[in-house]
SEGU-626824 format. One record per residue (C-alpha): residue in three letters; y, z, x. Coordinates in steps of 0.05 Angstrom, whole numbers, plus 5000, padded with zeros to 4 digits. Layout:
BEGIN
alaYZX/...
***
This chain:
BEGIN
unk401923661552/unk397923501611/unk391824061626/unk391524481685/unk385924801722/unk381825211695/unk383325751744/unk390825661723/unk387725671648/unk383726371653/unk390226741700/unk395826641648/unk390926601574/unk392527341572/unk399127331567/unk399926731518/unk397527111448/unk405227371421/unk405428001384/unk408227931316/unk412328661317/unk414928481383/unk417627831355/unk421428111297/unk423928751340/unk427628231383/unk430727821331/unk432728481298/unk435228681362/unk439928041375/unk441327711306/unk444028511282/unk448928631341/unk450827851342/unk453227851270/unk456028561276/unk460428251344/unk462127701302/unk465328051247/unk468228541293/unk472127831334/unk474227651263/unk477828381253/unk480228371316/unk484927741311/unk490228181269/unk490528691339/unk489428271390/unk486827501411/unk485027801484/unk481428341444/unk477427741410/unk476227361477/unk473128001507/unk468028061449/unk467327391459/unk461927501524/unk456827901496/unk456727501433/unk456226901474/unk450327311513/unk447627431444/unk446526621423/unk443426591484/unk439027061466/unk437726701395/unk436926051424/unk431926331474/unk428226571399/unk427825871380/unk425525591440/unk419625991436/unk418425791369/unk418925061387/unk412925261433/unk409625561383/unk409026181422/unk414026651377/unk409126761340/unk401426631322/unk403126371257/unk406325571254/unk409825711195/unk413726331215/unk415625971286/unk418025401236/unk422225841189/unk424626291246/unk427125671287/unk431025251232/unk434725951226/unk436625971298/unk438625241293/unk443625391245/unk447425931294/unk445625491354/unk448324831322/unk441624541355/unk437424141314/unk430324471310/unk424923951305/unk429023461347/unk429523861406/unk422324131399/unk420223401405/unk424223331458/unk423623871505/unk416223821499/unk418123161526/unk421223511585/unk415523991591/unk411123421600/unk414922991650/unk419223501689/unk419923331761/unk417422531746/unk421922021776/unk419121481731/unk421521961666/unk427322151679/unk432722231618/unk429322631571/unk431623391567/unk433523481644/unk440123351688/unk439622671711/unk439222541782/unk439021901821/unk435021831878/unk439521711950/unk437620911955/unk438520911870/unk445121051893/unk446920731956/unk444220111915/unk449520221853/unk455819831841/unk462520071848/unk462720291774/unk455820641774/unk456421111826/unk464021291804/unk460521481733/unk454421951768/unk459622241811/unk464322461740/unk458322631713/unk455523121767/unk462023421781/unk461224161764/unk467524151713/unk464223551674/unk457223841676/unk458224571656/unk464724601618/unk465223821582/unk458123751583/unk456724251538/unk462424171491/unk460123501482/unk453623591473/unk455924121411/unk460023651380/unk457423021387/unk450822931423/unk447323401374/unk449722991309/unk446622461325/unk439222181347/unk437721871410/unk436621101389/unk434020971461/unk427621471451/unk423321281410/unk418321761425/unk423422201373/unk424021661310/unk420222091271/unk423822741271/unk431722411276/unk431622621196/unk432123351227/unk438923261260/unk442122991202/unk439523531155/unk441823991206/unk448623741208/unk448923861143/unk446324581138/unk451624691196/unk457124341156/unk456424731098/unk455725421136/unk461225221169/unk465625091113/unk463625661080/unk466126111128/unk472125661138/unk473325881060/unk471726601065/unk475126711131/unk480326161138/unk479125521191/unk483825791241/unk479926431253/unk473926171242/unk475925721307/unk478626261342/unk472826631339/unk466926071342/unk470125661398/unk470326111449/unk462226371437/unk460325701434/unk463425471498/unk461626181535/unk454326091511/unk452925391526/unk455825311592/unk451525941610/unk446225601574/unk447524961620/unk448325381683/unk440625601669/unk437825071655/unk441324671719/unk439925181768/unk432725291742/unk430824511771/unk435824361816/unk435724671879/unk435024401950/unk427224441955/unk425224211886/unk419523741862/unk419923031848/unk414822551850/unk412421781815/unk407521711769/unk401521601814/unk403222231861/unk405922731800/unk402423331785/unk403923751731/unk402324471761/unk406824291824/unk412124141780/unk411924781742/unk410625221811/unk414824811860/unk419024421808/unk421925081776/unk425025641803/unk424426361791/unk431626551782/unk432727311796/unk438327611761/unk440728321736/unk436628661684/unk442328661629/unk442727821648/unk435427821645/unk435128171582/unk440927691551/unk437427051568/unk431127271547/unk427327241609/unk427326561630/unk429926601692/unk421226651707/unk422225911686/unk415825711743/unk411326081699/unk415325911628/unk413625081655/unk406925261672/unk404425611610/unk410325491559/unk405525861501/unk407526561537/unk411826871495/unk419227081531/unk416727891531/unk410527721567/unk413427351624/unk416627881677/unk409628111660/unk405827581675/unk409927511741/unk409428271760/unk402028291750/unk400327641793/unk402327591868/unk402826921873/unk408326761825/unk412827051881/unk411026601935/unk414226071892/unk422425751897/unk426926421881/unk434026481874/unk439026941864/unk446626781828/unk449226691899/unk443926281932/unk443725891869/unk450925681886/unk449625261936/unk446124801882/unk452224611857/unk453024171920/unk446523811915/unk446923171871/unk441922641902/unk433822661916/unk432522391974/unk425522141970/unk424822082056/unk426122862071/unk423523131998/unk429523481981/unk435923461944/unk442023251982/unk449823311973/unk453722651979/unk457422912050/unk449823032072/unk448722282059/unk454721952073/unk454122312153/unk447522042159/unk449921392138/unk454921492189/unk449921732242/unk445521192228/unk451320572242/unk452620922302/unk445320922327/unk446520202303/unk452420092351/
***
């Protein structure tokens, strides 16, 4: 992880020691109600299926919650202690059908390269820059145009990424050869809690009831993390002009939502200061925020404002910004004109 300043260093230290009680108060309060809405969606099936899809939300709001849990411990900032973060994140991985030490490695990958042009493909959305694009073939730009389309990227995406992307290692990564062995021992855990249940409950409820969470809870889960780096007046930058405390301030948005949505996704819609100190513990970050002015001068947004996101597909390196393909196709348009 690159360093920061020390003046960045001494403002956030406080924050970053977790507290143990604190830690195991949350999981209590999310793993109890999730398992308890769980078997509740199972009982309901005999009443009602539109009974089931309605418990369906805050369960879904629940493995948000969890996954949030292991994220933190893939920081290491869960808690003090390695081991516990360790124990406490395989068991998340289980619910959250994400392998633990794979996507530790490889969202401190992200941590470490968000908002660089020249490292781009490892745990973020991809995005082409505006001449990237204007200099694609035919084929190229039809597959980043599927791709970005809101349908594909928050509703296939996801389903995608449960059943297939997560099974299986990225081969082009080599920076993650050496924990790959955690995916397929994952998949295996999963497949064996899954069949389990498939015994005790029956496979058809057990779909009824895990589909719809799943789906609910990852293309929430997708929604955040999209909307927390792409927005109009983002950060990108190459190698030789990249720095990593822009990135987290300018590069990451504060993303203000409701307290009950706040509470469910575990606080990290404060995602500037999560990037710039990921060792703060989820609790400590509205803290951390409240207690420091100039957290609020950076990028917010609200669930409306962050709307206009969805739009925004290209960086265009000229104006600093992220761009919508009618924004670029009118200055192409504007710019034959001038031509003519």
């Amino acid at each position: 992880m690159p360093s920061l300043p020390d003046s960045w260093k001494s403002l956030i230290s406080k924050y970053q020691s977790p507290s143990r009680w604190r830690s195991i108060w949350q999981i209590n309060n999310t793993a109890v109600p999730f398992f308890i809405l769980w078997f509740l969606m199972v009982l309901s099936l005999d009443w009602s299926y539109w009974i089931t899809l309605v418990l369906a939300f805050p369960t879904g709001g629940f493995l948000i919650r969890l996954f949030i849990f292991q994220h933190d411990c893939g920081h290491g900032s869960f808690f003090k202690s390695k081991r516990a973060n360790t124990w406490v994140g395989l068991g998340c991985s289980l619910i959250t059908f994400f392998p633990y030490h794979y996507w530790r490695k490889s969202h401190a990958l992200h941590h470490a390269t968000a908002g660089n042009l020249d490292s781009r493909g490892i745990g973020d959305v991809y995005t082409m820059t505006d001449q990237e694009y204007l200099m694609a073939g035919k084929w190229k730009k039809l597959k980043y145009r599927v791709f970005r389309n809101p349908l594909v990227l928050f509703l296939v995406g996801p389903t995608l990424l449960i059943l297939f992307f997560n099974r299986f290692h990225n081969p082009t990564k080599p920076e993650l050869k050496n924990v790959r062995s955690s995916v397929y021992w994952t998949n295996l855990a999963v497949a064996l809690l899954i069949g389990s249940m498939m015994w005790l409950i029956g496979w058809k409820a057990f779909l009824a009831v895990e589909i719809p969470i799943m789906l609910i809870a990852f293309t929430c889960g997708t929604w955040l993390f999209y909307i927390q780096h792409q927005y109009e007046n983002t950060y990108w930058s190459h190698d030789g002009s990249w720095d990593f405390a822009q990135a987290a301030l300018k590069g990451s948005s504060y993303y203000r939502l409701p307290r009950v949505f706040q509470w469910f996704t575990g606080n990290i819609g404060f995602h500037h200061i999560h990037h710039l100190s990921p060792r703060i513990p989820n609790y400590y970050l509205e803290k951390c925020h409240r207690e420091n002015p100039q957290f609020s001068k950076g990028v917010t947004l609200t669930f409306r404002s962050g709307l206009k996101s969805l739009f925004l597909r290209l960086w265009d390196e000229q104006e600093q910004k992220l761009i919508s393909f009618r924004y670029l196709k009118k200055r192409q348009l504007g710019m034959s004109k001038s031509q003519t």
